[in-house]
C-alpha positions in Angstrom: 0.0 0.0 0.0 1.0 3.8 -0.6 0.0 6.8 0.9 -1.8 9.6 -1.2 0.0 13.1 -0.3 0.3 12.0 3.3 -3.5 12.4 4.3 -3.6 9.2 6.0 -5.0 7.7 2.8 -4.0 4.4 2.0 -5.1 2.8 -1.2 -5.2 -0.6 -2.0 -2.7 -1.6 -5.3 -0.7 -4.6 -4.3 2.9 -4.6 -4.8 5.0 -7.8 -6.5 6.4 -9.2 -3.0 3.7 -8.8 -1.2 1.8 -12.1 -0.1 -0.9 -10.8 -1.3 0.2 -9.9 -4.6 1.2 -13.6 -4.8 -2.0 -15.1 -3.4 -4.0 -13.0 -5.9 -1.4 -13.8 -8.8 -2.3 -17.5 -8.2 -5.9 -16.9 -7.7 -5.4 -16.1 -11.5 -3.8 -18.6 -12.5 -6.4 -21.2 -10.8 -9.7 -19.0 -12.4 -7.9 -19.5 -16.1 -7.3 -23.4 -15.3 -10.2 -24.1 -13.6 -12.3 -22.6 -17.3 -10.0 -24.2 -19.5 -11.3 -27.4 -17.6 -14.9 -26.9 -18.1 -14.1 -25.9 -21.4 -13.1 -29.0 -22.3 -15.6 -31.2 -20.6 -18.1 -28.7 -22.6 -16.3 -28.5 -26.0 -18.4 -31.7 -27.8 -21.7 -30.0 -26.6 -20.6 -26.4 -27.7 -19.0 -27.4 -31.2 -22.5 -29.0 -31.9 -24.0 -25.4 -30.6 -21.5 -23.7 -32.7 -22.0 -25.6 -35.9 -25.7 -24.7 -35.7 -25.4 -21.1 -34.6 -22.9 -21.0 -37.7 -25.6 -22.4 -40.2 -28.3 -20.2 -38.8 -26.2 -17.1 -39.0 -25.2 -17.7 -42.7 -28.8 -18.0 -43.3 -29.5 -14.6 -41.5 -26.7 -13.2 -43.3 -27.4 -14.2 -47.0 -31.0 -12.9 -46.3 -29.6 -9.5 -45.5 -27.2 -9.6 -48.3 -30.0 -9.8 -50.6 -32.5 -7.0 -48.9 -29.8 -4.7 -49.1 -29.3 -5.5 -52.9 -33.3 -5.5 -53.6 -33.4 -2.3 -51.1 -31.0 -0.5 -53.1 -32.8 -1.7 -56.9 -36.4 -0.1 -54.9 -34.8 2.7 -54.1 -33.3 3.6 -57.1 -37.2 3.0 -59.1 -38.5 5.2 -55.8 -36.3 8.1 -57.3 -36.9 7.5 -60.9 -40.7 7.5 -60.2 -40.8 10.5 -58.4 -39.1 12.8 -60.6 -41.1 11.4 -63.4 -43.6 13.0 -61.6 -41.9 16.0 -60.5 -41.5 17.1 -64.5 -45.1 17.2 -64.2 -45.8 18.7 -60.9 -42.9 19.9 -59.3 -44.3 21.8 -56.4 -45.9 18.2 -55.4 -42.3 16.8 -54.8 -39.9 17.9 -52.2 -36.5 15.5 -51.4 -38.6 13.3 -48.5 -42.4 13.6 -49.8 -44.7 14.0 -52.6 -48.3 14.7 -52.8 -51.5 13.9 -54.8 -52.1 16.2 -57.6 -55.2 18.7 -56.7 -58.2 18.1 -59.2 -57.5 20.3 -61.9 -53.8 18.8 -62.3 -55.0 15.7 -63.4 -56.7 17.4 -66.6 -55.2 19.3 -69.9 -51.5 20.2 -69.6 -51.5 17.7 -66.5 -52.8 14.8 -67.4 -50.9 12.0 -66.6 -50.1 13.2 -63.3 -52.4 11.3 -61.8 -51.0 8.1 -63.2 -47.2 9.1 -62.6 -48.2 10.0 -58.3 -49.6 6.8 -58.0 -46.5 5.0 -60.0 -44.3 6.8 -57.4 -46.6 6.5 -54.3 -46.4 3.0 -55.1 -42.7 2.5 -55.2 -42.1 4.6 -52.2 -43.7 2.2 -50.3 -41.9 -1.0 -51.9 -39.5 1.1 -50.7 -39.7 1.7 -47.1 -41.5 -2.2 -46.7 -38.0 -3.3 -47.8 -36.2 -1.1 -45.9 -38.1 -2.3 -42.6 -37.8 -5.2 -43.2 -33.8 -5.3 -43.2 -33.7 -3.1 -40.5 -35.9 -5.8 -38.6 -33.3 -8.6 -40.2 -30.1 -6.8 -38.7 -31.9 -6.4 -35.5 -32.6 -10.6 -35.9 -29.4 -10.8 -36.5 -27.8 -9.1 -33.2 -30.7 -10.6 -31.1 -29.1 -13.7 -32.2 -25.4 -13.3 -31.6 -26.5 -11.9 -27.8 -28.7 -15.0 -26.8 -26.3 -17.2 -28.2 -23.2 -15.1 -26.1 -25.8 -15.5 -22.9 -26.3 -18.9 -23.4 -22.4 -20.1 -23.9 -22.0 -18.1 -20.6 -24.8 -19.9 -18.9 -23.4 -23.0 -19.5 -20.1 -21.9 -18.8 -21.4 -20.7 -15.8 -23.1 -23.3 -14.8 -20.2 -25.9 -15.1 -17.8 -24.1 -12.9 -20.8 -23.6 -9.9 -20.5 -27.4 -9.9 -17.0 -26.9 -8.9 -17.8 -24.8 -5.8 -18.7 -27.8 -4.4 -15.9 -30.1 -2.4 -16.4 -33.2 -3.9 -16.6 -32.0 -7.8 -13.7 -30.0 -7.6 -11.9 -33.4 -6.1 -12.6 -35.2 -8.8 -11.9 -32.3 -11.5 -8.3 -32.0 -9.7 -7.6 -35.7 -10.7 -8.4 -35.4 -14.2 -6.6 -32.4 -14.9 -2.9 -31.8 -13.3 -2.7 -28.6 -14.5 -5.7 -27.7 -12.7 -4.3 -29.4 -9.5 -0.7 -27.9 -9.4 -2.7 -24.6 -9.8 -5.0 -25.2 -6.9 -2.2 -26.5 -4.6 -0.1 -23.4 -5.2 -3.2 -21.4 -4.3 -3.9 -23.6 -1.1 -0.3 -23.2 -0.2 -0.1 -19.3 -0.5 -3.4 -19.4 1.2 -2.3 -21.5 4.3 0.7 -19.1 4.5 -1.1 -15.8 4.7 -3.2 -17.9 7.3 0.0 -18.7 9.2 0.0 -17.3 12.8 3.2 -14.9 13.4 2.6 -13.6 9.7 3.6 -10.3 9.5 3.1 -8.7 5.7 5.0 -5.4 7.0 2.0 -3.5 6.8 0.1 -3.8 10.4 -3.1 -3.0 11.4 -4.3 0.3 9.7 
C-alpha cells in the first residue's frame, strides 16, 4: 500500500512481493485453469451449438445480403418514379415527400399526373417495406449473436458452480494436473497468509 500526499489515505494496489500480490497472482492462475477445464468437458456440446449457430447465422446473413441489394434496386425505381412526376408537378415533390395532384392537375396540360403520383406513391412504399424489413433482419441478426453469447456463458457458468462444491472440484483436480498444481499453489499461498506470526509489514491500519 502507498500513501496519497500524506492524508492518511491508503489505497489498496498490491505490490510484486507482497503475499498478497502472490495469493491474488495465483488466484489467476487457478480461475484460467479451472475454465479451461470446463471448457473442455463442454467442448463436444458447444462445437454442436457452434455448428448450428454458424448455419443459422449464414442463413440470417445471405438474407440481409439480398435485402440490401433489392433495397437499393427499390430505391433507385422510388427516385426514378418520383421525378417522373416531379417534371409534371414539381411543387408536389420535395426531397422526402410528394403529394396527390389537386383536381385540376389531373386534366389538360397535367394529365398523366395522376398516373405518374400513384406510379411513385407506389414505389415509395416497396420502398420503405424493404427497408423495414432489413432493418428488422439486422436487429434478428444481433438478437441472435446476444442469446447465443448468454447462453455459452450460462453454461459456462453453470459448469464451474458445480465446482464450488468439495467433492466436484476433487474429482476435477484428478483429471486435470494442470488444474491441480494450480489449486495446490493457491492452497499453499493461502495457508501461509493464514500462518499465525505472519507479518506482511503492513500492520493494522
Amino acid at each position: 500500500m502507498t500513501d496519497k500526499g500524506g492524508d492518511g489515505a491508503w489505497d489498496s494496489e498490491l505490490l510484486p512481493g507482497q503475499p498478497e500480490f502472490d495469493r491474488a497472482i495465483a488466484q489467476g492462475e487457478f480461475d484460467y485453469a479451472r475454465t479451461r477445464f470446463v471448457r473442455s468437458l463442454d467442448a463436444d456440446k458447444i462445437s454442436t451449438l457452434i455448428e448450428r449457430a454458424t448455419i443459422q447465422r449464414k442463413r440470417l446473413r445471405a438474407e440481409i445480403d439480398n435485402l440490401r441489394l433489392l433495397a437499393r434496386a427499390r430505391h433507385e425505381t422510388a427516385v426514378g418514379d418520383a421525378r417522373a412526376y416531379g417534371e409534371i408537378l414539381p411543387h408536389r415533390v420535395g426531397k422526402t415527400w410528394i403529394q396527390p395532384p389537386a383536381g385540376l392537375e389531373r386534366v389538360g396540360e397535367y394529365y398523366g399526373a395522376d398516373k405518374a403520383y400513384k406510379r411513385a406513391a407506389r414505389s415509395a412504399k416497396d420502398y420503405v417495406e424493404i427497408r423495414e424489413l432489413l432493418v428488422k433482419r439486422r436487429e434478428q441478426l444481433l438478437a441472435f449473436e446476444n442469446e447465443l453469447r448468454r447462453r455459452l456463458d450460462r453454461r459456462e457458468e453453470a459448469l464451474l458452480h458445480q465446482l464450488d462444491s468439495p467433492g466436484s472440484l476433487k474429482v476435477a483436480l484428478k483429471l486435470d494436473p494442470l488444474l491441480n498444481l494450480a489449486y495446490e499453489k493457491l492452497k499453499s499461498l493461502r495457508q501461509d497468509l493464514q500462518a499465525p506470526g505472519n507479518d506482511d509489514g503492513i500492520g493494522d491500519l
